[in-house]
C-alpha positions in Angstrom: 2.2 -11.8 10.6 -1.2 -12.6 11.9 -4.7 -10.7 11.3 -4.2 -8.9 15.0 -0.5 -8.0 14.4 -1.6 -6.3 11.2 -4.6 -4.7 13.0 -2.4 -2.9 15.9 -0.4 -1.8 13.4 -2.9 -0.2 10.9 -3.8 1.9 14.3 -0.3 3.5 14.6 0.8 3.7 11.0 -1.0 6.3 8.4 -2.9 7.8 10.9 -3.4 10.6 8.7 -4.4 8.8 5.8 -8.0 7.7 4.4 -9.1 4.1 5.0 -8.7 3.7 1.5 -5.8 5.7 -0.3 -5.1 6.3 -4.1 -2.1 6.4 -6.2 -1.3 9.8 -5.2 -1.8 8.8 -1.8 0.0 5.5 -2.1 3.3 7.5 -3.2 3.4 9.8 -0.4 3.1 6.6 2.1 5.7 5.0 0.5 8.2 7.8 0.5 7.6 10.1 -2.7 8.3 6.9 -5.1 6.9 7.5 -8.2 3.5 6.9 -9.5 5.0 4.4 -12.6 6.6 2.6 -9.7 3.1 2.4 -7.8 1.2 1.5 -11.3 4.0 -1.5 -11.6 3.3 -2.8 -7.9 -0.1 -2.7 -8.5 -0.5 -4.2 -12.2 1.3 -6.7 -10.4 -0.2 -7.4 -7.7 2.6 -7.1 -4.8 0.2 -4.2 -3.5 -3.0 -5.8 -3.3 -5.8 -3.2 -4.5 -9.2 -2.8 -5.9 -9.7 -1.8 -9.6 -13.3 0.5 -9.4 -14.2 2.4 -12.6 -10.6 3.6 -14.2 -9.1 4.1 -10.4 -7.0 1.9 -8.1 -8.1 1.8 -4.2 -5.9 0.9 -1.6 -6.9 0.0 1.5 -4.6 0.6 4.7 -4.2 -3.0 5.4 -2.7 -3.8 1.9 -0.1 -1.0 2.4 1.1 -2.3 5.7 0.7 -6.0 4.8 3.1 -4.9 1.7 5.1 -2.9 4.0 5.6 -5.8 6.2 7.0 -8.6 3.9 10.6 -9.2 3.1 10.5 -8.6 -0.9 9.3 -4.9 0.0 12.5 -4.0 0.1 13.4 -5.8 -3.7 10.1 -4.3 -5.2 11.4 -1.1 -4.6 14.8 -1.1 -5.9 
């Protein structure tokens, strides 16, 4: 997926989200899962994030570029 793929969709996807989402956040985009499920995709790093203070940020673009791949599917399960 390039950079302008990614960048049409970030304007239709989350629309009502922040440009940068939390945990709480983070669940709700990704159906209700729960947060131990989001702490394990981010301690691991299959949803890029930023670590500031004792919080995780997550920008848009990660979620969809997450969304996107084909072992979103498998991290979920």
């Amino acid at each position: 997926m390039t950079k302008a793929d990614i960048k049409s969709l970030y304007k239709v996807m989350f629309t009502e989200y922040p440009d940068v989402v939390n945990v709480q956040q983070l669940s709700e985009m990704l159906g209700g899962i729960s947060d131990k499920t989001i702490y394990r995709l981010l301690k691991s790093e299959k949803i890029k994030s930023l670590y500031v203070g004792k919080r995780y940020l997550i920008p848009k673009p990660y979620v969809i570029d997450y969304l996107t791949h084909s072992d979103a599917e498998k991290s979920l399960a």
